[in-house]
TORZAVEX-210596 format. One line per field, with one value per residue (C-alpha): z, y, x; residue number from 1. Coordinates in nm, 2 decimals, always signed. Each point is the difference from the previous one (the first is absolute). Example, Ala and Ser with C-alpha at 12.3 -4.5 7.8 and 13.67 -1.06 7.14 Angstrom:
2
w <- [+0.78; -0.07] $
v <- [-0.45; +0.34] $
u <- [+1.23; +0.14] $
loti <- [1; 2] $
END
This chain:
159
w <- [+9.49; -0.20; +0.06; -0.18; -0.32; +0.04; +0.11; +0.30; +0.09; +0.33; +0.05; -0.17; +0.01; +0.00; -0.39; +0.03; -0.19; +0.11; +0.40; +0.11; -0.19; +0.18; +0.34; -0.14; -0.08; +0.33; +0.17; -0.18; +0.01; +0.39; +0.00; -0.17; -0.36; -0.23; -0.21; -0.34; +0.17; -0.05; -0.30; -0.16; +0.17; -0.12; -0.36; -0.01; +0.14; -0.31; +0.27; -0.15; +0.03; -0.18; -0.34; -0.04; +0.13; +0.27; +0.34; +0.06; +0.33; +0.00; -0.05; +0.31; +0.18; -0.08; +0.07; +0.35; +0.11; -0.07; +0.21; -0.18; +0.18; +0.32; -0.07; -0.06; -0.25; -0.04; -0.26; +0.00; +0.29; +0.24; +0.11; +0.05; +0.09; -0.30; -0.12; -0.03; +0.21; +0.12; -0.22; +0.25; +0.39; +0.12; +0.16; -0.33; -0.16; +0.25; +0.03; -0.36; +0.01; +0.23; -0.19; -0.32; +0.21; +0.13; -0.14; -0.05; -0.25; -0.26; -0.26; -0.21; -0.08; +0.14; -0.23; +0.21; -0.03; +0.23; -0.04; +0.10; -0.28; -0.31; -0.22; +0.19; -0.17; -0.37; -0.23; +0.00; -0.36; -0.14; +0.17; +0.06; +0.37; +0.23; +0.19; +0.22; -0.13; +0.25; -0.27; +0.12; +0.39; +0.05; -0.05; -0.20; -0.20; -0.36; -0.31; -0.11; -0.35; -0.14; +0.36; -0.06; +0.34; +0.29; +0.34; +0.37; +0.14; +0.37; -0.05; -0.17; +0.30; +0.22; -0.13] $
v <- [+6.52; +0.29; +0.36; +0.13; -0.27; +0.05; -0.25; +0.08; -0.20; -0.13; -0.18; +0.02; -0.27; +0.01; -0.11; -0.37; +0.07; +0.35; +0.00; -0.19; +0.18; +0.32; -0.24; -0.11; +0.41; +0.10; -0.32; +0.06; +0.39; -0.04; -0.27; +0.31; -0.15; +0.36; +0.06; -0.07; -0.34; -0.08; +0.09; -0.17; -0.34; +0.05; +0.09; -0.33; -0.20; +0.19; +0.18; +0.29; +0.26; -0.02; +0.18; -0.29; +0.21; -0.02; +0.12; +0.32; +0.05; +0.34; -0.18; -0.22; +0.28; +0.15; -0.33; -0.03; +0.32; -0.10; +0.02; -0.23; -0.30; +0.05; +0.03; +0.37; +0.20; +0.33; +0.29; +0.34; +0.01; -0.24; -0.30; -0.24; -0.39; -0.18; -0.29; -0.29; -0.18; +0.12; -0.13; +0.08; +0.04; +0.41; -0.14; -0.10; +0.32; +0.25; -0.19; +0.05; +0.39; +0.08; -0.15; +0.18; +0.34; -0.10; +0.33; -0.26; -0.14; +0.30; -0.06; +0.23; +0.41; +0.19; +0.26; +0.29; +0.06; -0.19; +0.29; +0.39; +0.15; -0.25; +0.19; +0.30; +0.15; -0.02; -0.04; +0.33; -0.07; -0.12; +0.01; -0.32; -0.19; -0.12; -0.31; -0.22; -0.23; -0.24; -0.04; +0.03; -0.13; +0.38; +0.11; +0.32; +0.20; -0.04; +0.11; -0.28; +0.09; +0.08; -0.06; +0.37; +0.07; -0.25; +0.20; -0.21; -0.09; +0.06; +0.33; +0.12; -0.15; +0.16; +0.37] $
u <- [+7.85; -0.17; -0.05; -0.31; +0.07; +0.38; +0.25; +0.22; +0.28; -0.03; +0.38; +0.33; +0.21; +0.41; +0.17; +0.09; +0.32; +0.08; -0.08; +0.28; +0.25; -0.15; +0.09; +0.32; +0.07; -0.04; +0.18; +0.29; -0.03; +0.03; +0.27; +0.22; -0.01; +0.01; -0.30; +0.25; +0.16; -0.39; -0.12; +0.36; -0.14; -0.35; +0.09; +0.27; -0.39; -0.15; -0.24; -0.15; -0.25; -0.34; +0.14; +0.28; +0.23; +0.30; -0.12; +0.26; +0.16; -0.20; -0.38; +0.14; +0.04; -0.35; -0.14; +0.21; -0.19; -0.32; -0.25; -0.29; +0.26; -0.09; -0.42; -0.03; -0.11; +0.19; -0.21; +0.04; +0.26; -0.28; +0.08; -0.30; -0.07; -0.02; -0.25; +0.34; +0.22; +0.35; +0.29; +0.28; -0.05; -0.01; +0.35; +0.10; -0.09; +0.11; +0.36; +0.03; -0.15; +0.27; +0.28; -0.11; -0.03; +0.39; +0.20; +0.29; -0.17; -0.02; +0.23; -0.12; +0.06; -0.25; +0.08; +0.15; +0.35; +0.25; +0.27; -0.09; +0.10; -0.11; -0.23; +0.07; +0.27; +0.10; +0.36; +0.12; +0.14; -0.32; -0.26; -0.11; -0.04; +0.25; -0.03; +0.22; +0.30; +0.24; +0.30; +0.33; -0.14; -0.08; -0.39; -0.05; -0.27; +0.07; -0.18; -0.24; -0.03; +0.33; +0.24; +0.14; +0.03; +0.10; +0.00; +0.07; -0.30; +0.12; +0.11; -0.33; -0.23; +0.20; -0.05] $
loti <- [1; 2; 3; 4; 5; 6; 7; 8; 9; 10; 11; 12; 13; 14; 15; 16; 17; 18; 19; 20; 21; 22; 23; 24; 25; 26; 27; 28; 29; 30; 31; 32; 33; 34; 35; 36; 37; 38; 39; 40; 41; 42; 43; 44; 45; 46; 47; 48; 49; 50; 51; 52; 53; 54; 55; 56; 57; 58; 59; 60; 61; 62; 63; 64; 65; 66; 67; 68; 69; 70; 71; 72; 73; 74; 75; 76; 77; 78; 79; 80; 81; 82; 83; 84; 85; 86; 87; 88; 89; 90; 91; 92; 93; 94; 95; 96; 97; 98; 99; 100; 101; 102; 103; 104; 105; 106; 107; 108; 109; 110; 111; 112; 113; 114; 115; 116; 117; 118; 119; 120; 121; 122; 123; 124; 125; 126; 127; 128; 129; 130; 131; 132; 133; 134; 135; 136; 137; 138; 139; 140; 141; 142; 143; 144; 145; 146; 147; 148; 149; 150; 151; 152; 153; 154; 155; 156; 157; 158; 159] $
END
């Protein structure tokens, strides 16, 4: 088809090669395999990403929330029918959405603080920050940089 002497594509077609690893991501995403259980088997197949590289258990993740799997386009923060076919069902898709949105499954640190006082409050001999240490089966606020000061956790939180 052409658009004043231009060509416009009129139909996408899935990768031979790379749509049913996209099904097989999401299969196996929704049987409970972890994103890193994955990308261990694909990298052991020799499956990797168009550079040549392994396929990281973060990029599965990105590609796990993607939309363009279910026939939409997403721009600009709209969501709009695309021109291909569905990869996965919506069923699929939204099984998987949910489990990624699962607060169980963050591993990571969100970066705030998990104690009240880390960051808060500094090494009255130097200077420097105090953080949390579980030595001696007792928590307590210890300086980080030097350990000058080691001060029971408990009895701080409580004040």
């Amino acid at each position: 088809m052409t658009l004043k002497g231009k060509l416009v594509p009129v139909r996408q077609y899935a990768h031979p090669d790379e749509a049913p690893l996209v099904v097989e991501l999401f299969t196996r995403t929704r049987a409970g395999h972890s994103f890193r259980a994955i990308a261990r088997d694909w990298a052991a197949k020799g499956i990797t990403g168009r550079r040549g590289k392994t396929i990281s258990p973060e990029t599965m993740r990105d590609l796990a929330l993607n939309v363009a799997y279910i026939g939409l386009r997403s721009t600009k923060g709209t969501t709009v029918e695309a021109s291909w076919e569905r990869l996965v069902s919506d069923e699929l898709f939204y099984e998987v959405q949910a489990m990624l949105a699962e607060p169980s499954r963050f591993t990571g640190n969100s970066g705030a603080p998990r104690h009240e006082f880390t960051g808060a409050v500094v090494c009255d001999v130097c200077s420097g920050p105090i953080t949390v240490s579980y030595k001696r089966d007792t928590a307590a606020y210890v300086c980080k940089g030097k350990g000058c000061v080691r001060v029971d956790k408990a009895g701080v939180d409580e004040i």
